[in-house]
N, C-alpha and C positions, 0 to 999 in steps of 0.2 A: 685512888690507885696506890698499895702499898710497893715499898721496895724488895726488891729481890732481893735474898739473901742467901748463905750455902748450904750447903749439909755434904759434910763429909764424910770417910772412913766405906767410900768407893774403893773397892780394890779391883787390879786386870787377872782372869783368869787365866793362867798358862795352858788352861785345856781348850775353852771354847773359845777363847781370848775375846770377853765380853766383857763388860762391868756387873759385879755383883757390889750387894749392900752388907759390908762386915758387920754390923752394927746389929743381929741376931746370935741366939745361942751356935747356932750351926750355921755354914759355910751355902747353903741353899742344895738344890738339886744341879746340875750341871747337865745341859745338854749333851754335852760330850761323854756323861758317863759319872756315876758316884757323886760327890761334892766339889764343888769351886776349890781349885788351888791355885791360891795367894803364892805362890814360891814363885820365886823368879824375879829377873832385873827390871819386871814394867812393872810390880804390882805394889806402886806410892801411894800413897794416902791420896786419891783426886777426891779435889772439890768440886760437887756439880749445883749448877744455879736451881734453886728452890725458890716458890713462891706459899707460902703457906696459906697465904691468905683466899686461893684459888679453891682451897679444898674445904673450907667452911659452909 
């Protein structure tokens, strides 16, 4: 069993207020319309728990 580990550079969308993965050239598609915006007072750097070893 390996350990979980994180991967960051999660950010909150102001539009569909989901989490998207900043960590692409571009912002994704957005439900709500056009691309994920990062603007706004929720949208910190979360870290979410990763297991890499799951996807080998």
């Amino acid at each position: 069993m390996s350990a979980t580990t994180e991967q960051d550079n999660w950010r909150h969308c102001s539009k569909c207020f989901g989490l998207w993965w900043n960590g692409s050239p571009t912002n994704g598609v957005c439900p709500a319309g056009g691309a994920h915006d990062g603007t706004g007072s929720r949208s910190w750097n979360y870290y979410l728990p990763a297991n890499p070893a799951e996807h080998l």
